[in-house]
C-alpha positions as CSV (number, residue, x, y, z in Angstrom):
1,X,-28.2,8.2,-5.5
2,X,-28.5,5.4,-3.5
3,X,-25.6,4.7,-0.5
4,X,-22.4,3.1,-2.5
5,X,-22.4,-0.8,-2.4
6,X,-20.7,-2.0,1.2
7,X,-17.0,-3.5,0.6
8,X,-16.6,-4.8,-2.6
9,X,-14.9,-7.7,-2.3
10,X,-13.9,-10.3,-5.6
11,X,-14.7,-14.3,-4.2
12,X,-14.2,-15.1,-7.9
13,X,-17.9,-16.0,-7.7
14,X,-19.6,-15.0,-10.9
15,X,-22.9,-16.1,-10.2
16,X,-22.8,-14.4,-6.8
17,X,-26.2,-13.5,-6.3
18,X,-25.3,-9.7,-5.7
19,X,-25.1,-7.8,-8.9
20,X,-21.9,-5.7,-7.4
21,X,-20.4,-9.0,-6.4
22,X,-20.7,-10.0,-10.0
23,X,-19.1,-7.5,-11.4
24,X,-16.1,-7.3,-9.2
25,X,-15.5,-11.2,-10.0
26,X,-16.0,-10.2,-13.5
27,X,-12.8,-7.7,-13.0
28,X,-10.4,-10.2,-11.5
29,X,-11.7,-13.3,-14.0
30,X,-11.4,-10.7,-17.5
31,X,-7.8,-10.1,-16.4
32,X,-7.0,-13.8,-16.1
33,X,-8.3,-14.3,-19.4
34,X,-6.3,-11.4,-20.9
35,X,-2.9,-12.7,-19.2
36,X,-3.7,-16.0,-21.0
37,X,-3.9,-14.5,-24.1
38,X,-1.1,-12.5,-23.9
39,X,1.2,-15.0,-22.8
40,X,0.0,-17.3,-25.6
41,X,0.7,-14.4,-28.3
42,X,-3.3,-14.0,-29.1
43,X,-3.0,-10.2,-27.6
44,X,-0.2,-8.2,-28.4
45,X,0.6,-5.4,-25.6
46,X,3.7,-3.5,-26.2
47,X,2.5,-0.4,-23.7
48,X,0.2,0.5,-21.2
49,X,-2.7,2.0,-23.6
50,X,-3.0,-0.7,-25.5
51,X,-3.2,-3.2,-22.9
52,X,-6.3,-0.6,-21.4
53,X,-7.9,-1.1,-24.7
54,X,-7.6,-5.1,-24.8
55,X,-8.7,-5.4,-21.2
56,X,-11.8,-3.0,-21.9
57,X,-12.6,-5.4,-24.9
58,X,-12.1,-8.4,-23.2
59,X,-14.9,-6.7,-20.1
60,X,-16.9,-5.5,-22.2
61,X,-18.0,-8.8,-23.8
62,X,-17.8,-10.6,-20.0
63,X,-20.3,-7.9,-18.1
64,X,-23.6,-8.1,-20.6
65,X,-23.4,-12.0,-19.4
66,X,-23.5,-11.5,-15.8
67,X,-27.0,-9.1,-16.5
68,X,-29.5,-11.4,-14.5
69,X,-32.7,-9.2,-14.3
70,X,-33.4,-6.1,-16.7
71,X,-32.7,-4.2,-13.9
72,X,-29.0,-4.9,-13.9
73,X,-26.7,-2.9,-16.4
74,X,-22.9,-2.0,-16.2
75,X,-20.7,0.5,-17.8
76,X,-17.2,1.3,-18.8
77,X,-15.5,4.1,-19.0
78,X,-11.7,4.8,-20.3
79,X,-9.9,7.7,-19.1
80,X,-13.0,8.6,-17.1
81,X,-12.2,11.8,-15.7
82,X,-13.1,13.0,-12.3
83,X,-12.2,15.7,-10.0
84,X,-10.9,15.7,-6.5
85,X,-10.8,19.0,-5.0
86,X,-9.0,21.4,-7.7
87,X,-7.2,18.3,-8.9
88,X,-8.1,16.4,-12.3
89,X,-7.5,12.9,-12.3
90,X,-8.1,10.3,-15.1
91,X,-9.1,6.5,-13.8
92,X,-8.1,4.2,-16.2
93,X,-11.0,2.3,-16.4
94,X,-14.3,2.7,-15.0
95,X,-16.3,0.4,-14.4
96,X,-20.5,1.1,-12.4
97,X,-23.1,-1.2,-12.3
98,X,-26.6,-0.4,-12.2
99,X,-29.7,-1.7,-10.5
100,X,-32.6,-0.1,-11.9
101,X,-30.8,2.8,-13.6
102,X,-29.6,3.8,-10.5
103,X,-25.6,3.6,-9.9
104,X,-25.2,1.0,-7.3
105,X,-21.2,0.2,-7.4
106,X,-18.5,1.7,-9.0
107,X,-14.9,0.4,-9.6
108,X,-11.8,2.2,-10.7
109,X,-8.7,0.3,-12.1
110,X,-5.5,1.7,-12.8
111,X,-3.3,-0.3,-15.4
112,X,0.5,-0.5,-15.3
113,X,2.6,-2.2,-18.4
114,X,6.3,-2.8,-18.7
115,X,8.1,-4.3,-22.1
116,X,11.5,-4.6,-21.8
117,X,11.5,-2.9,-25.4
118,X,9.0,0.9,-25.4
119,X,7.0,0.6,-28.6
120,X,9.3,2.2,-30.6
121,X,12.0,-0.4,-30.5
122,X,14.4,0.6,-28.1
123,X,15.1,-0.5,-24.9
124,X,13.0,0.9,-22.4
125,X,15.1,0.9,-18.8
126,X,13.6,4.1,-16.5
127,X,12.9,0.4,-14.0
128,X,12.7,2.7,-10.9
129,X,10.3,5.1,-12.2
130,X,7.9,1.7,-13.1
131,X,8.6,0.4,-9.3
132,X,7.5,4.0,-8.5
133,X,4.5,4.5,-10.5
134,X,2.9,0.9,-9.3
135,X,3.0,2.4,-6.3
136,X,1.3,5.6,-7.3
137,X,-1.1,3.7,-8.8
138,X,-2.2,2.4,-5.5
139,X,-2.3,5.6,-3.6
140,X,-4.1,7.5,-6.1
141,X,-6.6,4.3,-6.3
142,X,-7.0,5.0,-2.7
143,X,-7.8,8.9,-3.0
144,X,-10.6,7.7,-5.4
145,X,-12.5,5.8,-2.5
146,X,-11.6,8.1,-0.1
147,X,-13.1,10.8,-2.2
148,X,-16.2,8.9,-3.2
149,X,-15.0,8.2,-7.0
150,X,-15.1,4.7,-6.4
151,X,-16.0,2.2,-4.0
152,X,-13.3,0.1,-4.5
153,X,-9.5,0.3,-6.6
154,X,-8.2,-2.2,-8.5
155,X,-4.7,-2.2,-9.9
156,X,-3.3,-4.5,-12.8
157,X,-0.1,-5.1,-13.0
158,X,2.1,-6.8,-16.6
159,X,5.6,-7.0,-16.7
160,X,8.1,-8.8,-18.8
161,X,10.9,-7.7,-16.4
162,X,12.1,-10.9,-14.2
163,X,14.0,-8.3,-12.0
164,X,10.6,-6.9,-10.9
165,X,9.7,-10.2,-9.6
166,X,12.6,-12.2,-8.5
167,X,15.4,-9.8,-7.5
168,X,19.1,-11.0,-7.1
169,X,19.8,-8.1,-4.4
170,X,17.4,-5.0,-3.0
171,X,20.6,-2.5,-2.2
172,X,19.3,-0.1,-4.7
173,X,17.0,2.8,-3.4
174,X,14.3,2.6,-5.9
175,X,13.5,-1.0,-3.7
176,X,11.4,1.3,-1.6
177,X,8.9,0.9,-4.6
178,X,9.8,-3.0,-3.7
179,X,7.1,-4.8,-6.0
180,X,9.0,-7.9,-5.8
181,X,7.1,-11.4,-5.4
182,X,6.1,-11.6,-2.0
183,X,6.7,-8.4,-0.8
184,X,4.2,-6.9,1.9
185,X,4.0,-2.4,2.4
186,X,1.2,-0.1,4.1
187,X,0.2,1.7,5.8
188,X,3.0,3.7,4.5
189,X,5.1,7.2,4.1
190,X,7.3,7.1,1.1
191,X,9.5,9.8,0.0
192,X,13.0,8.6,-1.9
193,X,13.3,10.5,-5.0
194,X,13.0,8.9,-7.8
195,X,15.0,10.1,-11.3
196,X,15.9,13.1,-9.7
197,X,12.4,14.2,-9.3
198,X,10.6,14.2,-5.4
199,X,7.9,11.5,-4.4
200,X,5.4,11.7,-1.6
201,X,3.4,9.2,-1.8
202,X,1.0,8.1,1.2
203,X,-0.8,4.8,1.4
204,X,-3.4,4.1,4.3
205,X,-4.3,0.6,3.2
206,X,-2.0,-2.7,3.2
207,X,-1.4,-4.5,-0.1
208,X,0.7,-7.7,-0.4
209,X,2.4,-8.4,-4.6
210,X,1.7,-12.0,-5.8
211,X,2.5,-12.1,-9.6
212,X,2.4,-15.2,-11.8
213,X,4.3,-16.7,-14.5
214,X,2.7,-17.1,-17.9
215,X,5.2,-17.5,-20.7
216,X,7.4,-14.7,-21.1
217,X,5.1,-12.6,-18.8
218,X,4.1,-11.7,-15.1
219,X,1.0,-10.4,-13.9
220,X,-0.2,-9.3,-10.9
221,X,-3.7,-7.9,-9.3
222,X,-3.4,-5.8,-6.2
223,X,-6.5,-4.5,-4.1
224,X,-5.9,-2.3,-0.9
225,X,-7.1,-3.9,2.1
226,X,-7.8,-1.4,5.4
227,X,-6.2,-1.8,8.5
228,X,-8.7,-3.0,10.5
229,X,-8.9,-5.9,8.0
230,X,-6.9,-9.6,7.4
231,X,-5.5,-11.1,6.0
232,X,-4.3,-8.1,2.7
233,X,-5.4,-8.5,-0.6
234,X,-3.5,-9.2,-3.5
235,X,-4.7,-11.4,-6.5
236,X,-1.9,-12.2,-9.4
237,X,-2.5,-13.1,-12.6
C-alpha cells in the first residue's frame, strides 16, 4: 500500500486537482447539503442512525461525480469495523479513495445526533452524557489516525438543543464537555464523571465548536488540528 495521503485538509475546493482533496471537500459540502435538508423538513432525523444513513446517501451520490480519471474510485463504509490493539472499534462512516485500485486516503467520521424527543416519543434529557460523548467522539477519531485507521477524523455534529449552543450559565460540571458556540479545548486531560460512570478521555489535538443555525436545528463540523498547527479547525454546518 502506498504511504497514506499527507494532511488531508477540506478548502471546500471540489475540483481540487488532488483526488484526496476532492473527496475531503466532498465530506464537509454532503453535510451542508444534509443540514439544508433537514432544516427544511426534506430529511427526517430523529436519532443518530438514521442521520448516518441519510448522510451516507446524500455521499454516496456526491463522490461518483468528483471521479476525474478511471483511476479514481471511492468507497463507503458504515459501521466499518477496525481494530486497535485488542480493542474493536466501529467508525461510523468510512470513507477511502482510490487511485488505481490502490487505497490512497482514508477518512473516518463519527456522527453525533440530539432530538430534544428520543425516537420513541419521550423526552430525551441524559444532556451531559451528549456533551460527553461529542467529546469522545473526537478522541476516539484521534486514536484512528494515530493508529493508522484513518488519515484524517471528521466529526458531525446535529442538535436541536439551544442550551448546547447558547448557554445561560456554565456552573454545571458536565461544562467540561463545553460544546458551546465558540468554545476552544485541547490538548486536553478530562476526567469529571459523567452519570455516575468515570471518563478519561485524552485529546492531543485542538478543536474550536462553530455551529450554525438552520431552522429549528444546529450543526456543527469539527476536525482536530495538531499542535504545531494554526489557526484550529472547526467547520459548522
Amino acid at each position: 500500500m502506498p504511504e497514506p495521503h499527507p494532511a488531508l485538509r477540506s478548502n471546500g475546493d471540489l475540483l481540487a486537482a488532488d483526488y484526496c482533496d476532492r473527496l475531503r471537500a466532498a465530506v464537509s459540502w454532503t453535510w451542508h447539503v444534509l443540514a439544508q435538508k433537514i432544516a427544511q423538513g426534506q430529511a427526517h432525523v430523529n436519532r443518530e442512525a438514521s442521520l448516518q444513513l441519510h448522510y451516507a446517501a446524500c455521499l454516496q451520490q456526491v463522490l461518483p461525480l468528483l471521479s476525474f480519471s478511471a483511476g479514481e474510485t471511492a468507497t463507503i463504509e458504515l459501521e466499518s469495523a477496525v481494530r486497535i490493539g485488542k480493542q474493536p472499534f466501529s467508525i461510523d462512516v468510512l470513507v477511502t479513495g482510490s487511485l488505481a485500485g490502490k487505497p490512497r486516503c482514508r477518512i473516518a467520521i463519527e456522527m453525533k445526533c440530539y432530538r430534544v424527543l428520543a425516537a420513541s416519543g419521550g423526552k430525551r434529557g441524559a444532556t451531559d452524557i451528549f456533551m460527553k460523548d461529542v467529546y469522545e467522539d473526537l478522541a476516539v477519531l484521534e486514536r484512528y489516525c494515530a493508529a493508522g485507521k484513518a488519515d484524517v477524523g471528521v466529526a458531525l455534529v446535529m442538535n436541536e438543543h439551544r442550551g448546547f449552543v447558547y448557554p445561560t450559565a456554565k456552573t454545571a460540571k458536565c461544562w467540561a464537555y463545553d460544546i458551546s458556540h465558540g468554545s476552544r479545548v485541547g490538548p486536553t486531560a478530562l476526567t469529571v464523571p459523567i452519570g455516575g460512570r468515570p471518563v478519561d478521555i485524552t485529546l492531543e489535538k485542538s478543536y474550536q465548536f462553530n455551529w450554525e443555525a438552520l431552522g429549528d436545528f444546529f450543526f456543527m463540523e469539527v476536525e482536530g488540528q495538531a499542535p504545531a498547527d494554526t489557526p484550529a479547525r472547526a467547520r459548522a454546518r
